[in-house]
N, C-alpha and C positions, 0 to 999 in steps of 0.2 A: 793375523797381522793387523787388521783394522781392525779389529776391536781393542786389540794390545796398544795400538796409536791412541786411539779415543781415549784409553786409559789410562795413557802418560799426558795426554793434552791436559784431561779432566782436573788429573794431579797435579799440574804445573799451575791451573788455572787458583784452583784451591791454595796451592803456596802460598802463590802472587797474595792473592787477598788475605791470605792471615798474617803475613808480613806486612801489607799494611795496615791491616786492625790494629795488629801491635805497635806499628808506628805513629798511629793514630791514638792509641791509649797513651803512652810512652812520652809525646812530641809533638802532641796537638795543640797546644797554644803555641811551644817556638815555630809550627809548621804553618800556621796560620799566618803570623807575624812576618814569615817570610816568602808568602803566598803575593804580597804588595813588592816590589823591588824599592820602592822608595822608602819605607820602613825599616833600618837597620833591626837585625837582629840584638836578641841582647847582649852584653859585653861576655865573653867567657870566660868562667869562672866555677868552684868545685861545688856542685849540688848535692854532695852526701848531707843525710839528716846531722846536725847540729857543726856545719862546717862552718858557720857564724855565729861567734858568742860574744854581746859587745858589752860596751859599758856608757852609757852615760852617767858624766862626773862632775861635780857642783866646780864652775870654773871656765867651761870650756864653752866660746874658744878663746878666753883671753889665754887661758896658761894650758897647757898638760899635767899636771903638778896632779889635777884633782886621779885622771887616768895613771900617773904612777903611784899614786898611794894603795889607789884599788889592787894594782898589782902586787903590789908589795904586801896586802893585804891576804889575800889569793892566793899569790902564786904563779898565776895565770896573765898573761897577757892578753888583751882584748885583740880579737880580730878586726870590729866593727865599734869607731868611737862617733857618738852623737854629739852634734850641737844645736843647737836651735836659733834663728836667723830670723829678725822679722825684714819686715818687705824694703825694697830699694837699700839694706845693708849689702856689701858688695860678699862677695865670696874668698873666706876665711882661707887664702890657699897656702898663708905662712903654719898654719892650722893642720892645716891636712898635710901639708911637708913632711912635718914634723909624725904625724900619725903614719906616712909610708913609710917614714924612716924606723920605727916601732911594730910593720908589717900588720898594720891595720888599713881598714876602706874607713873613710869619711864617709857621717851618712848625715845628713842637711835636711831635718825639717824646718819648711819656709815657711811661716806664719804671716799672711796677710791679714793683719790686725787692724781692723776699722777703714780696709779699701772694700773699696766696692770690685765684684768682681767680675762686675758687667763690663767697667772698665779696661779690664784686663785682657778682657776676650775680646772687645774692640779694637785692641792695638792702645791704647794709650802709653803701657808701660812698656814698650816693646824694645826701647834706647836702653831700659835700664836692664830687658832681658838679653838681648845680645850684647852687651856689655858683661852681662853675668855667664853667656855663658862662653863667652871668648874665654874668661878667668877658667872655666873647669875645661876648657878644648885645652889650653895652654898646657895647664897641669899637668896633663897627658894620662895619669893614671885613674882606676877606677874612682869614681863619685857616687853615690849613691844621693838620690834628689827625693823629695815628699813635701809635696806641699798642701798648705791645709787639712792636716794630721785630722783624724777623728768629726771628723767634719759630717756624718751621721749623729753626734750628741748636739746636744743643744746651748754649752756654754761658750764656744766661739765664736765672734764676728761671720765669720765665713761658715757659720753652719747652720745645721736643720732650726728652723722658726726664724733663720735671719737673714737666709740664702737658699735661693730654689738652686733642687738639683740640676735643674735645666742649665741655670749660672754656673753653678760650680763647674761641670761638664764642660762646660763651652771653654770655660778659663783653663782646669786641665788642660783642653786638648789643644789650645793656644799655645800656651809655654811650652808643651813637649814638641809642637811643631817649627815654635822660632829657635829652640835649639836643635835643631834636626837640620834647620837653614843654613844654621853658624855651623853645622859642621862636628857640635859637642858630641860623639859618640862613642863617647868613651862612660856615659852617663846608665844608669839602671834606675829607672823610673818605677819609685817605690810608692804606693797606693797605700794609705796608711789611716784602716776606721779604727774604729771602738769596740769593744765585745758589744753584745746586742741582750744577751742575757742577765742583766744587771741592776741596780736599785736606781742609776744616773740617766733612766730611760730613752737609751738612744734606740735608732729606730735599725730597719732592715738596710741593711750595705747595699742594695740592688738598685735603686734611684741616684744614688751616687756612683756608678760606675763608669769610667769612662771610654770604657772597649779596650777589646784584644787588643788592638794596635798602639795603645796610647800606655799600657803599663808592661812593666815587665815583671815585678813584683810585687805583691801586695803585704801588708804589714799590720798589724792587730795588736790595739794596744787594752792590758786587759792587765789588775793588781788582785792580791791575794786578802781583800781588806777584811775579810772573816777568817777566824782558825778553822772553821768547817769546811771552808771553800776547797777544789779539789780541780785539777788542770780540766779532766774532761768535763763536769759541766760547765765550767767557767769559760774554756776556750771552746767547747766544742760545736756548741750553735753555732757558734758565729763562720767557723770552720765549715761547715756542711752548707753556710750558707756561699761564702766566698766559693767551695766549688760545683754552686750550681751556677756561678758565672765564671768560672776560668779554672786552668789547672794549673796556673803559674805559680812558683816556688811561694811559700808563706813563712815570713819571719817576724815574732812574736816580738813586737820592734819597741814595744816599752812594757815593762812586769818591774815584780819585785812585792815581797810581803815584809811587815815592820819585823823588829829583830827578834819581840817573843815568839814567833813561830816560822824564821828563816830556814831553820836548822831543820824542818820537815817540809815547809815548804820548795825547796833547793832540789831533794831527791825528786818530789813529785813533778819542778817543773822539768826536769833532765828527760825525767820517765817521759811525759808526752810529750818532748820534743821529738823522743824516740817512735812511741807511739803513732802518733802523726807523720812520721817521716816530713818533718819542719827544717827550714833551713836553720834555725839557732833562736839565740833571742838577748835582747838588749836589756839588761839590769840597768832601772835609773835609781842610781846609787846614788842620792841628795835627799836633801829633808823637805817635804812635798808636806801634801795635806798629812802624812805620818813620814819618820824619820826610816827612810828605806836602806840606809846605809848599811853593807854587812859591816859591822867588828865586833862579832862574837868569834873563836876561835872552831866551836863548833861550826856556825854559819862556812864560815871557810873551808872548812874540812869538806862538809857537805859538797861545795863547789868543785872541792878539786876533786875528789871522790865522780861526781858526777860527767866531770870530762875525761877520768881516767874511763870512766864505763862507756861513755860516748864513744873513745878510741879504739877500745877492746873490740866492741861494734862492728866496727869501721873495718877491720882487720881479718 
């Protein structure tokens, strides 16, 4: 009978801990995150691979016009619509109205263009952050926030050779805390580098980090600017780097290849959404350093083709 006791104790003990390994492999960054009480979890919402597929549209936020043509072009409704906000513009919530009413998140990269962001993190701008984020508490529905996008390259005010990580960090973790004060938690604080593998030499994502507690997703912006280029080496460095600091969700938050090679490009970036098990990914649909825009009919095929395969997935 004691040895039969020992032998249920031993096996109960063992459970115990492989129930937590796996809730630990599983639900190690939300579990950390809610390790603080003061730290809201993140907003809940569906984490299947490619359960956000957005669009940024040449337009937005003054119109949606550019967001209905995509569709119309597609097929496909966007889940996730971008706009881009530079600093002390207030928050676009006639904009995002209009996107819930369409059954998309607003996602807000906020470009601090030629502020310093020392000031940031000393309170200077703090009227204009609680101001900003009374507008997204108001709103009530999800927001998705990023600010100073890609900020590991070296072409933005707020970035690497123009801003130490030290600064960046400190400013991060400023804003995410004066909206935590207002109350804004209805917000998902979206972490948004550069791929690292690439000819525009940005650097490693790991000096710009701002901790578990301060993001809830991170975002990676990475184009298909050669027909050679192929999702896994293009994304995947950068991916293996992002989780030797965190396991939180990864949405591939700006892509897109010009339109001679959409129509192979499109299947390949579905495939490593899959691959990766990614949250989705944001096509910027406008005419950038090349004209990213899908209107081939192939292009489009490709697209809906590639969320029908996504759903089948899912299923």
């Amino acid at each position: 009978m004691k040895l039969t006791r020992i032998v249920t104790i031993a096996a109960a003990i063992l459970t115990v801990t492989a129930i937590a390994l796996v809730a630990d492999l599983y639900g190690k960054s939300a579990a950390r995150k809610s390790v603080d009480p003061s730290v809201p979890p993140p907003p809940t919402a569906p984490l299947m691979p490619g359960s956000y597929l957005g669009v940024y549209a040449t337009g937005a936020p003054r119109s949606y016009a550019g967001v209905r043509a995509f569709t119309a072009s597609t097929g496909i409704r966007p889940g996730v619509v971008v706009y881009y906000s530079g600093w002390l513009e207030p928050f676009q919530a006639r904009f995002a109205a209009v996107a819930a009413k369409h059954q998309a998140v607003p996602l807000v990269q906020i470009d601090p263009t030629a502020i310093r962001l020392a000031a940031i993190a000393s309170g200077r701008y703090d009227a204009y952050l609680r101001s900003y984020a009374a507008e997204v508490k108001t709103f009530g529905r999800r927001v998705i926030l990023s600010f100073g996008h890609e900020m590991n390259g070296s072409w933005y005010s707020w970035g690497d050779r123009h801003t130490s990580p030290a600064v960046f960090v400190a400013a991060w973790r400023h804003i995410v805390t004066v909206f935590r004060a207002a109350g804004a938690r209805n917000v998902i604080w979206l972490w948004t580098i550069n791929i690292i593998r690439c000819s525009c030499r940005s650097s490693s994502p790991a000096r710009w980090w701002p901790g578990r507690s301060y993001v809830n997703w991170v975002g990676i912006d990475g184009y298909y600017y050669k027909p050679s280029w192929k999702f896994a080496p293009l994304f995947g460095p950068t991916i293996k780097a992002v989780r030797a600091l965190t396991l939180d969700p990864i949405l591939i938050s700006e892509t897109a290849a010009p339109a001679s090679t959409q129509a192979a490009k499109i299947p390949d970036l579905f495939a490593g959404i899959r691959a990766y098990g990614l949250l989705g990914f944001v096509w910027f649909n406008a005419n950038g350093h090349k004209d990213w825009r899908i209107s081939s009919r192939a292009a489009s095929a490709a697209y809906r083709h590639g969320i029908d395969t996504l759903r089948r997935s899912a299923s």
